[in-house]
Backbone as CSV, one residue per row, in Angstrom:
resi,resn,N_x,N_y,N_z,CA_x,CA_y,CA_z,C_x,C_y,C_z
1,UNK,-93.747,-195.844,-105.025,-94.474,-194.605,-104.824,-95.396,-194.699,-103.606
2,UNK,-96.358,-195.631,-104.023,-96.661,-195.906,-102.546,-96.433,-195.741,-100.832
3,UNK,-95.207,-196.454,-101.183,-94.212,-196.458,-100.255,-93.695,-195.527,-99.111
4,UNK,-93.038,-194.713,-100.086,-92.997,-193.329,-99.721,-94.449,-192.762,-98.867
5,UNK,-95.481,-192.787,-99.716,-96.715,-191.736,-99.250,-97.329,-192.488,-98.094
6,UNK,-96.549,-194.238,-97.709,-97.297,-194.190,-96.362,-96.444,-193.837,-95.642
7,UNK,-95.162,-194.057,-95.592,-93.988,-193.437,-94.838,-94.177,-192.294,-93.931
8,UNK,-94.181,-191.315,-95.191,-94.813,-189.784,-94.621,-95.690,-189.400,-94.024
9,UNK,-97.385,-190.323,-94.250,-98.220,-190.375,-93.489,-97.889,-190.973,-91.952
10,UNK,-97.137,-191.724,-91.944,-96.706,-192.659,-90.972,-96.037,-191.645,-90.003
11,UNK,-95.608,-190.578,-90.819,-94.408,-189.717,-89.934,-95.159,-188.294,-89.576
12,UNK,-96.310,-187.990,-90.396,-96.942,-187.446,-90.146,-98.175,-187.169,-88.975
13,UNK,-98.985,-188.923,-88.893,-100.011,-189.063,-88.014,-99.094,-189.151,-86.781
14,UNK,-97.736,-190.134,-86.289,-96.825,-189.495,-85.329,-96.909,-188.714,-84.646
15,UNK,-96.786,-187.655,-85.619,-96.628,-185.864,-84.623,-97.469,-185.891,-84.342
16,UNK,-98.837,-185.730,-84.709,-100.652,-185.914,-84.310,-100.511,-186.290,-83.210
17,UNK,-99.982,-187.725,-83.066,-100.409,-188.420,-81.959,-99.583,-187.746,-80.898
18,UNK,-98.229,-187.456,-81.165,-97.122,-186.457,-79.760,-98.295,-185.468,-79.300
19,UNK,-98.812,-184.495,-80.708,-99.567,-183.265,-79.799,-100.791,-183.862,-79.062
20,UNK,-101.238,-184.834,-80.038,-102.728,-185.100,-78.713,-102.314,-185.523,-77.902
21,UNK,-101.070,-186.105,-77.116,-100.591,-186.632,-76.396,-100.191,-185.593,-75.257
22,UNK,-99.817,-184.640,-75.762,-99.420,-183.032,-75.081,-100.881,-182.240,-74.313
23,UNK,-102.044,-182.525,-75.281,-103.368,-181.908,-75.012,-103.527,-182.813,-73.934
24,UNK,-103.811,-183.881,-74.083,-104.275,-184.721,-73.079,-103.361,-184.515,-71.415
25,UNK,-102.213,-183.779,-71.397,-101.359,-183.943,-70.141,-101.917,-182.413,-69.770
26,UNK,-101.819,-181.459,-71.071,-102.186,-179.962,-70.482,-103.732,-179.600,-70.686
27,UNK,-104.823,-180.347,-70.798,-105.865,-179.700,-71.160,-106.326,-178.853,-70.351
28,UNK,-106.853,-177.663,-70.681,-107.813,-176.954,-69.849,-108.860,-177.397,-68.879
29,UNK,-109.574,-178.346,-69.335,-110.814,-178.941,-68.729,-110.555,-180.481,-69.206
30,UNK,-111.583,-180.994,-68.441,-111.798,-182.843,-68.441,-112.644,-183.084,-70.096
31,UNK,-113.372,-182.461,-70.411,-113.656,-182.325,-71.954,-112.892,-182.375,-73.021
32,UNK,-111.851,-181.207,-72.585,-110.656,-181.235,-73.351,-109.918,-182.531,-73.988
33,UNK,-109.335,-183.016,-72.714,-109.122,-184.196,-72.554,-109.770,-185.103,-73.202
34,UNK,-110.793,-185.394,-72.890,-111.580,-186.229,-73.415,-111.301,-186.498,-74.711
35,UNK,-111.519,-185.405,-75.198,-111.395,-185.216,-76.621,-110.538,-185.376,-77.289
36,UNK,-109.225,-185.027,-76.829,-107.864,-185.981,-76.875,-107.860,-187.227,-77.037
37,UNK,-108.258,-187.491,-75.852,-107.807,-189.313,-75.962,-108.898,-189.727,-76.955
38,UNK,-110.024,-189.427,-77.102,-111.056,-189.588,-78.457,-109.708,-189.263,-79.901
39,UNK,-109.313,-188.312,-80.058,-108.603,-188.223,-81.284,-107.034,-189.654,-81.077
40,UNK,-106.746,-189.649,-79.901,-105.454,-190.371,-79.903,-106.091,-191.727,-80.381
41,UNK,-107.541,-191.954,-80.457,-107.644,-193.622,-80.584,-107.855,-193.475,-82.019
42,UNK,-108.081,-192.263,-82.692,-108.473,-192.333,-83.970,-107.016,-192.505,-84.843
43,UNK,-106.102,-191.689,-83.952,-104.479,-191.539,-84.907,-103.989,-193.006,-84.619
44,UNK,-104.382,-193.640,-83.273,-103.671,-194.874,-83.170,-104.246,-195.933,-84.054
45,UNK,-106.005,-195.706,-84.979,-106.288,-196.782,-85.766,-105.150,-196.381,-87.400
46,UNK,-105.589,-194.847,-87.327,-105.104,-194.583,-88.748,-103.360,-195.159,-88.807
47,UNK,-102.495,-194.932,-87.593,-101.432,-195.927,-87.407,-101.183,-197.381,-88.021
48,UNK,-102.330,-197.900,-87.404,-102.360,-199.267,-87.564,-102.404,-199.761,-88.673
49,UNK,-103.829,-198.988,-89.636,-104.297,-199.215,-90.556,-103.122,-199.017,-91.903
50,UNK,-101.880,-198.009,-91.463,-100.815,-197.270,-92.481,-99.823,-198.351,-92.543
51,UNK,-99.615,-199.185,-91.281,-98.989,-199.967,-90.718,-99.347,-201.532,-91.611
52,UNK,-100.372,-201.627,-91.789,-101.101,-202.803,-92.132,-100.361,-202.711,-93.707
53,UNK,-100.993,-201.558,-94.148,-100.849,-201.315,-95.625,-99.266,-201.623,-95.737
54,UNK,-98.185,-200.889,-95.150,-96.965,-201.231,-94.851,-96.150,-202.724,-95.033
55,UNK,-96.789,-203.806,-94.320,-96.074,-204.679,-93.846,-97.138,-205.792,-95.050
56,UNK,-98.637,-205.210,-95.477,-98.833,-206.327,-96.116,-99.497,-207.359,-95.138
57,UNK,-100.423,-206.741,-94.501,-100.599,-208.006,-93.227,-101.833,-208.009,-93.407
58,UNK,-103.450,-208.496,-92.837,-103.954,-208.673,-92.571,-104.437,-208.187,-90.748
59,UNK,-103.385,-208.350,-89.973,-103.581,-208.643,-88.681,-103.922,-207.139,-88.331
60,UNK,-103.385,-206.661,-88.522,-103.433,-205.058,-88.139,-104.357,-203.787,-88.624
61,UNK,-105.445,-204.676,-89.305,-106.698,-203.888,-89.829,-107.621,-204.636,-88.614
62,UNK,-107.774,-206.267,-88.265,-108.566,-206.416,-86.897,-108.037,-205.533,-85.751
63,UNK,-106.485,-205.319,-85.442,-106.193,-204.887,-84.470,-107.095,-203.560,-84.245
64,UNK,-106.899,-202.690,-85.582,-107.282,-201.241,-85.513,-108.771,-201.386,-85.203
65,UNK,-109.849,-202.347,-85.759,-110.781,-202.678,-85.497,-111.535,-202.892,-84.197
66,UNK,-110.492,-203.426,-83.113,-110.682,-203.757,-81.690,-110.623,-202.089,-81.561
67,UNK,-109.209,-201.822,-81.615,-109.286,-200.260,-81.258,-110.568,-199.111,-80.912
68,UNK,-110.778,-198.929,-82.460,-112.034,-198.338,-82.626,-113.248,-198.968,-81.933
69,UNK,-113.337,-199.833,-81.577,-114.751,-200.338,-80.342,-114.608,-199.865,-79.695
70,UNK,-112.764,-200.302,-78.640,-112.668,-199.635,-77.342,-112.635,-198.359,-77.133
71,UNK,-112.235,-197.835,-78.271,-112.057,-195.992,-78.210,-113.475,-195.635,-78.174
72,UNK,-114.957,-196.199,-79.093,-115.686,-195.450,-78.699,-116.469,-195.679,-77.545
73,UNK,-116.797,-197.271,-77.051,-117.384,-197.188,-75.377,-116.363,-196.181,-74.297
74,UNK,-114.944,-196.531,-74.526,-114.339,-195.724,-73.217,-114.790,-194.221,-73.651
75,UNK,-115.138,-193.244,-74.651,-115.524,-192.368,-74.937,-116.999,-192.237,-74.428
76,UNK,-118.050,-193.191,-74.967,-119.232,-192.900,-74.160,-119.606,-193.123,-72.222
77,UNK,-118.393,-194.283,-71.846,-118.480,-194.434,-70.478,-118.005,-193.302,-69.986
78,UNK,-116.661,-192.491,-70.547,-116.280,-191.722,-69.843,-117.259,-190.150,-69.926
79,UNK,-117.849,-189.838,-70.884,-118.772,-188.294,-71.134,-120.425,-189.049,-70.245
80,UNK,-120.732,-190.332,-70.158,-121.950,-190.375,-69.405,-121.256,-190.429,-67.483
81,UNK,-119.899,-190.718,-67.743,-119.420,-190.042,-66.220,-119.475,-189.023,-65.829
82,UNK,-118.559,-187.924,-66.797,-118.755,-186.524,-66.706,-120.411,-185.925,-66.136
83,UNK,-121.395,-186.284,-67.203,-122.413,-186.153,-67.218,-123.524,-186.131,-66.259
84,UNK,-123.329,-187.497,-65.111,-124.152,-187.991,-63.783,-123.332,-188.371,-63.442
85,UNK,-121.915,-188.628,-62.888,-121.649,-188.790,-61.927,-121.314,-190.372,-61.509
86,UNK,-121.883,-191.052,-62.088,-121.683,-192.685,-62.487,-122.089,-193.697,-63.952
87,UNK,-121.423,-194.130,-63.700,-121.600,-194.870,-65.433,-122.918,-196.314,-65.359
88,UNK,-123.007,-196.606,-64.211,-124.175,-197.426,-64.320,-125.157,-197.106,-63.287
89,UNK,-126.903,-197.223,-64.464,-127.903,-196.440,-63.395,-128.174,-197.322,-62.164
């Protein structure tokens, strides 16, 4: 039973990740974007994390772990770019 319901999730967060993947090539604005690749790091932990549960591993809950660090500094380096113009004062 299990099984199944990560499957689907698995096939589900997928498409997520195609459309944020679509937002991020067509966004309106650099915000937009932003915000994209902010959601793509979130579908790529929940991936990992479905993935983990999947295979029974261990390894792939640190992986998702690294993830989520890098997703949120490249998120704050990149909106204090937007913001001024350079990322260090």
């Amino acid at each position: 039973m299990l099984q199944s319901v990560v499957q689907i999730a698995l096939f589900l967060i997928s498409i997520a990740l195609v459309l944020n993947l679509f937002r991020l090539a067509r966004g309106p604005s650099l915000p937009d974007r932003i915000l994209a690749l902010d959601t793509m790091y979130i579908n790529a932990i929940a991936l990992l994390v479905l993935y983990g549960i999947h295979q029974s591993s261990n390894f792939y809950f640190e992986a998702a772990l690294i993830i989520a660090v890098m997703g949120f500094v490249g998120t704050v380096v990149l909106s204090k770019y937007i913001l001024r113009g350079d990322i260090i004062e």
